[in-house]
VOPAFI-204158 format. One record per residue: residue in three letters; x, y, z of N, C-alpha, C in turn. Coordinates in steps of 0.2 Angstrom, whole numbers. Layout:
<rs>
{r 'ALA', {X, Y, Z}, {X, Y, Z}, {X, Y, Z}} ...
</rs>
This chain:
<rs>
{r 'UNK', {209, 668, 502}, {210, 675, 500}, {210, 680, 507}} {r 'UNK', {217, 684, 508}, {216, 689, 514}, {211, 696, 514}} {r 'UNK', {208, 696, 520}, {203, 698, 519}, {204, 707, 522}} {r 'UNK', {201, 711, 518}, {203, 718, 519}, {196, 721, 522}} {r 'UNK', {200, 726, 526}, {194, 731, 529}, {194, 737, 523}} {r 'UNK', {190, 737, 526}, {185, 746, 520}, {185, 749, 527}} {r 'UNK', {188, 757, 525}, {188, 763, 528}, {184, 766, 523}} {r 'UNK', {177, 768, 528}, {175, 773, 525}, {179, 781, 525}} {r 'UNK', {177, 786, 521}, {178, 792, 522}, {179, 794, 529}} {r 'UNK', {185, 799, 530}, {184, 801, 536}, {185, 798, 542}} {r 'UNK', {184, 791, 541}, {184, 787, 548}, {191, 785, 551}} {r 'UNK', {192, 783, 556}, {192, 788, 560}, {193, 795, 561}} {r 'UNK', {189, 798, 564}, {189, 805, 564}, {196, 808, 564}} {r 'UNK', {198, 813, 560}, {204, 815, 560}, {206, 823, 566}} {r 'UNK', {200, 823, 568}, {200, 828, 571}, {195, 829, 579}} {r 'UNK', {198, 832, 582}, {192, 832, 591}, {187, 834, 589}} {r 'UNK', {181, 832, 592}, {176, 835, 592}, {176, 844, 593}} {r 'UNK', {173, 849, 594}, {175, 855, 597}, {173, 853, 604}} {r 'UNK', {178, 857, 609}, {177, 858, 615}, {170, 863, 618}} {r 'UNK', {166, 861, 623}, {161, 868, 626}, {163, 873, 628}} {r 'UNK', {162, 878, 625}, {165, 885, 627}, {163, 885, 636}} {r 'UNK', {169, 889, 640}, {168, 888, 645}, {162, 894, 649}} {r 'UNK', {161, 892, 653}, {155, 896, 658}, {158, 899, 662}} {r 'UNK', {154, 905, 665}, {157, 911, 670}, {153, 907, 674}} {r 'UNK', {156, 905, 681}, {152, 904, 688}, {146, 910, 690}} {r 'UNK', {148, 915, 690}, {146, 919, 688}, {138, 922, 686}} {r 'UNK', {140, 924, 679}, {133, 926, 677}, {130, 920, 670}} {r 'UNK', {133, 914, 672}, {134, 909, 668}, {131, 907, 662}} {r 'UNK', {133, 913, 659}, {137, 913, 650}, {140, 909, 650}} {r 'UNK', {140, 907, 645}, {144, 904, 639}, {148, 909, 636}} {r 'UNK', {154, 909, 636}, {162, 915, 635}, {166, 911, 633}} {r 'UNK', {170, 915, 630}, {176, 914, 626}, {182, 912, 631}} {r 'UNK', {185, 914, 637}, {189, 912, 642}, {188, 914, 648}} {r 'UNK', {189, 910, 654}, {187, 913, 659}, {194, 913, 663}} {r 'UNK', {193, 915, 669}, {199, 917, 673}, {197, 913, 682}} {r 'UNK', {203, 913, 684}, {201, 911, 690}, {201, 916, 695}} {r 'UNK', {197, 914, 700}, {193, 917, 705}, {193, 915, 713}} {r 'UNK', {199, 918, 718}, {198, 914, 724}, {193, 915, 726}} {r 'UNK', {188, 911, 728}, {182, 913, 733}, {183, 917, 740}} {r 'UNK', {190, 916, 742}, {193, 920, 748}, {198, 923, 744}} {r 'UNK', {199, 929, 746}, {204, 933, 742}, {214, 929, 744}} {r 'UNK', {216, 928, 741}, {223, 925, 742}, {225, 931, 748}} {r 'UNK', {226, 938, 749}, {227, 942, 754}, {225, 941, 758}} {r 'UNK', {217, 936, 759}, {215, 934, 767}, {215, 928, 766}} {r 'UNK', {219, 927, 764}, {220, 918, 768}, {217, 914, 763}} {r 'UNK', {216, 914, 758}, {213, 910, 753}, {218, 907, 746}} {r 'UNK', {225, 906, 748}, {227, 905, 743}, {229, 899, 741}} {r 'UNK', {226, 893, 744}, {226, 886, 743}, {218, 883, 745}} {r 'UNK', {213, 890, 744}, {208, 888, 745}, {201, 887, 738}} {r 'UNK', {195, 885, 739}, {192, 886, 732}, {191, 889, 728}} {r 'UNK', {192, 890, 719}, {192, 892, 714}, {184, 893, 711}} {r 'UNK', {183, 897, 706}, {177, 896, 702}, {180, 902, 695}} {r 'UNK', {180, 898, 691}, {182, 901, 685}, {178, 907, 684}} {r 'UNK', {179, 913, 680}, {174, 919, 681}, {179, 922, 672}} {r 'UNK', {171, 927, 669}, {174, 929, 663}, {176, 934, 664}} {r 'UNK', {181, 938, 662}, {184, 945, 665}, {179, 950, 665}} {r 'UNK', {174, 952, 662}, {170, 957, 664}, {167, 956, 673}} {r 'UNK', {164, 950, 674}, {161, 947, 680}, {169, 948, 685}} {r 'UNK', {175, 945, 683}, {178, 945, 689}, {180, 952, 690}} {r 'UNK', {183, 956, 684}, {182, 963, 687}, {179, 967, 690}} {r 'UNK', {172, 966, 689}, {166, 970, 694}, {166, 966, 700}} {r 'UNK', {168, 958, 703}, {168, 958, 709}, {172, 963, 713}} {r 'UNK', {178, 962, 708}, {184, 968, 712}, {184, 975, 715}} {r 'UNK', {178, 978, 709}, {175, 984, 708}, {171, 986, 715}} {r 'UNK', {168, 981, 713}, {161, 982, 720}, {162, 979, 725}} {r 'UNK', {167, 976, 728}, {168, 972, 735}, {176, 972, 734}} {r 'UNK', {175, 972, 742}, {182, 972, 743}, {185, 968, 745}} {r 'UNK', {191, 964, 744}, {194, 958, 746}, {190, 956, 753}} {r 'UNK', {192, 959, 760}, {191, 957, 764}, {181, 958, 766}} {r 'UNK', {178, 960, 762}, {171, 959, 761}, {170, 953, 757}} {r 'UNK', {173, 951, 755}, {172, 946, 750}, {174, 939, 753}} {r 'UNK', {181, 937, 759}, {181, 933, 763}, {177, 932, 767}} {r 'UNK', {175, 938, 771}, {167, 937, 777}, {160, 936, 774}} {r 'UNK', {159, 938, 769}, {151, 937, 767}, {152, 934, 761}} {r 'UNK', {154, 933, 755}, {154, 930, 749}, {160, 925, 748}} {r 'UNK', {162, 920, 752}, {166, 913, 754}, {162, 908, 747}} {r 'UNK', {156, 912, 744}, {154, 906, 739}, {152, 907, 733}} {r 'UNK', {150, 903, 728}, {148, 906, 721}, {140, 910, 724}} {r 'UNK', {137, 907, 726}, {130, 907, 727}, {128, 914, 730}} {r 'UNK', {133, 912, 735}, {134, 921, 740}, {136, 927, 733}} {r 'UNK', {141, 925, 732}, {142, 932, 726}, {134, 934, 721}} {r 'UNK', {131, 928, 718}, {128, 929, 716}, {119, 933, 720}} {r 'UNK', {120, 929, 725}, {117, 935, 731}, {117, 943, 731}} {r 'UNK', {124, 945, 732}, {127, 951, 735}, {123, 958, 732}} {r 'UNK', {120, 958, 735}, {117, 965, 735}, {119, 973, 727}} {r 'UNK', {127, 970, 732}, {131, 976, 726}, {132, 975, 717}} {r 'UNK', {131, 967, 717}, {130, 965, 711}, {125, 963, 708}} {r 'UNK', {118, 966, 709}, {113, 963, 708}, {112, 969, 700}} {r 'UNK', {113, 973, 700}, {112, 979, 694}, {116, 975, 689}} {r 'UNK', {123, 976, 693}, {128, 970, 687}, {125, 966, 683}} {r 'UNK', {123, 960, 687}, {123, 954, 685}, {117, 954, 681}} {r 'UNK', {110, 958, 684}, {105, 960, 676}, {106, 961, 671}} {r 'UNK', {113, 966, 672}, {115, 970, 663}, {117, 965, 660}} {r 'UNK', {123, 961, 663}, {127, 959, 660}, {125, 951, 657}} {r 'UNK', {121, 949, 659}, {116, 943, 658}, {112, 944, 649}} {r 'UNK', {113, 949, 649}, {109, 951, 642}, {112, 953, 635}} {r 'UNK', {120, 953, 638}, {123, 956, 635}, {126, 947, 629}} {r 'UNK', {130, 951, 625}, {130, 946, 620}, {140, 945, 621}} {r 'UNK', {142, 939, 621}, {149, 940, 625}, {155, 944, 620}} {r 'UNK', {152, 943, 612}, {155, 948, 608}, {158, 955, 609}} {r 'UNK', {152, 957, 612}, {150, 965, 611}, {153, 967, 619}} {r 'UNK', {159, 966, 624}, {159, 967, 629}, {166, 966, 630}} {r 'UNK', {169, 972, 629}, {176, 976, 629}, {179, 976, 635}} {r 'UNK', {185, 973, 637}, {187, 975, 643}, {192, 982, 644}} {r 'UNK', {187, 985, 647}, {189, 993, 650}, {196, 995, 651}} {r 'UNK', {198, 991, 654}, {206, 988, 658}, {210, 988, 653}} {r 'UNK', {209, 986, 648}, {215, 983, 642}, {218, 990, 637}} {r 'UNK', {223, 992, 634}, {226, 994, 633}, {225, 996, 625}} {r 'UNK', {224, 1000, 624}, {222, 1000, 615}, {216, 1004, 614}} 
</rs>
């Protein structure tokens, strides 16, 4: 007699697991999309150099508070940015904030 498999319910799973929402380098939340971030601004020479994902409120305010060429000579790295003096009030508030509840200013509407 040939012999037959039993599939239970479901198996194989029909669907991916969910994916981890991705992390700001940043102020490292858990967010919805993050954006990339030259750690040397591509206008000083960084534009085949390293990245770190950032969510758009964190990458605007690095825009905000430093300046490209301030951000090539003294913040070359995650750690350094998180350092920076000019983003220390930032990086308090925004640490507390819920990712829902955080509008970007810039958008249109």
């Amino acid at each position: 007699m040939a012999r037959q498999r039993l599939r239970s319910a479901g198996w194989p799973p029909t669907t991916p697991p969910p994916a981890a929402a991705p992390q700001c380098g940043l102020c490292e939340r858990a967010v919805q999309a993050t954006s990339r971030h030259h750690l040397v601004p591509r206008e000083e020479g960084g534009r085949f150099g390293p990245t770190v994902d950032l969510c758009q409120p964190c990458h605007s305010s690095v825009h905000r508070f430093l300046s490209n060429r301030n951000i090539a000579r003294h913040y070359p790295s995650v750690e350094a940015l998180r350092a920076a003096e000019e983003l220390q009030t930032y990086l308090r508030w925004i640490r507390k904030q819920r990712v829902e509840r955080i509008v970007n200013r810039r958008g249109g509407g």
